[in-house]
N, C-alpha and C positions, 0 to 999 in steps of 0.2 A: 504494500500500500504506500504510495506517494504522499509525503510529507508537505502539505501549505508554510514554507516557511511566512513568519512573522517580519512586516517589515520592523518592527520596534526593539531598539539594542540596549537602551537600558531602562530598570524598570518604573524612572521619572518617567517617562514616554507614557509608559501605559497606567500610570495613576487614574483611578475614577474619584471624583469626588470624596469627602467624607461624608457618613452616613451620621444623621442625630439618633444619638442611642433611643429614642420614643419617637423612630419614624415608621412606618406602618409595615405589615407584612409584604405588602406590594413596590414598596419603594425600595424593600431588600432586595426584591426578587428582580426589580429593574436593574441593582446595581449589578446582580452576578451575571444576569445575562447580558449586559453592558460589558462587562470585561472579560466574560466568556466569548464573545463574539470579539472583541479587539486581540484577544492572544489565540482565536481561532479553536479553541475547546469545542469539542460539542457537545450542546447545552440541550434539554430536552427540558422542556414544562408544559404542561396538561393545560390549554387555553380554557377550556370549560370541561370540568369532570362529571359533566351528567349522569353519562351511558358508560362512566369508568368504574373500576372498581372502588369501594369504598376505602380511604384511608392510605392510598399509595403516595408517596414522598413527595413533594411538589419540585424536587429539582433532580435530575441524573445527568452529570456530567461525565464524558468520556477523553480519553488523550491517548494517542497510539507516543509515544514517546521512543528515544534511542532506548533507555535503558528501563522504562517500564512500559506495563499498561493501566494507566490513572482509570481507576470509575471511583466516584462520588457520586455520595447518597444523601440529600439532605428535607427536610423536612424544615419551615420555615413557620417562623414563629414569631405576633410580635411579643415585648416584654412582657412578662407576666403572663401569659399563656402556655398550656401542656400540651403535648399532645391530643388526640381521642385516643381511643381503646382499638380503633381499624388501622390508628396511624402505629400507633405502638404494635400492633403483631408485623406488620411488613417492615418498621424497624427492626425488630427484633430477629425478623428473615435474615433482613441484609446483613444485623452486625452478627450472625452466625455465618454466613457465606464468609466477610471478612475477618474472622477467627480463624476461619477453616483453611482460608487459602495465605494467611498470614505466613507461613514457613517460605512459600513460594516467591522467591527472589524477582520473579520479571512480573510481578501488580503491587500496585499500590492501590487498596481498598478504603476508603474514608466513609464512614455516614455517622451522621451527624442531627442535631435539633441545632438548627439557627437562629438566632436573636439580632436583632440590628446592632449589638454591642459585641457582637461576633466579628464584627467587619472586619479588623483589621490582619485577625487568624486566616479567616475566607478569602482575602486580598493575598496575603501570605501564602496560602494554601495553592490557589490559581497559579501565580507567576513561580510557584514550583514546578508544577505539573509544566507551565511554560516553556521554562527552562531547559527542561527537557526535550530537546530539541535535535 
């Protein structure tokens, strides 16, 4: 598979904004797919989950990288709110896959509940998978 390289060389370049720790569930989710889309990640989020299952992760991002394969799992949250009981069992899927395939040296597995006070991990976290080039 053919690699999009990124035109952006340092990671001043691909800076998004700062997020206010009490901004909405929605304005997280602009920012990851804002910077998922500028370092070329692919982002995946359910526009409308009608006809979807209940409870699945509102973000999965993927990364073929030189030396891994990135997937992230994240569930987004604003402050102060938990999961449901649908989101916590396909949590609970995914951070058993990433237990399981944790030995395995070519993935890096991440899932996660995200808060807007997360940013600066998930900004961290992105221009890893980036990096990896």
């Amino acid at each position: 598979m053919s690699q999009r390289k990124s035109a952006y060389t340092t990671k001043r370049e691909i800076a998004v904004a700062d997020l206010p720790a009490l901004a909405s569930e929605g304005s997280l989710q602009d920012h990851i797919a804002e910077l998922s889309k500028k370092l070329h990640l692919h982002y995946y989020h359910t526009w409308n989950s009608l006809h979807s299952p209940s409870g699945f992760p509102d973000v999965v991002i993927m990364h073929f990288g030189l030396r891994y394969t990135w997937l992230i799992v994240a569930e987004l949250k604003r402050e102060g709110k938990q999961p449901t009981t649908a989101q916590e069992e396909w949590l609970t899927l995914f951070w058993a896959m990433a237990e399981r395939i944790k030995g395995d040296l070519g993935v890096r597995m991440h899932v996660a509940v995200w808060q807007p006070r997360h940013w600066p991990v998930i900004e961290s976290l992105l221009i890893e998978a980036w990096e990896d080039r």
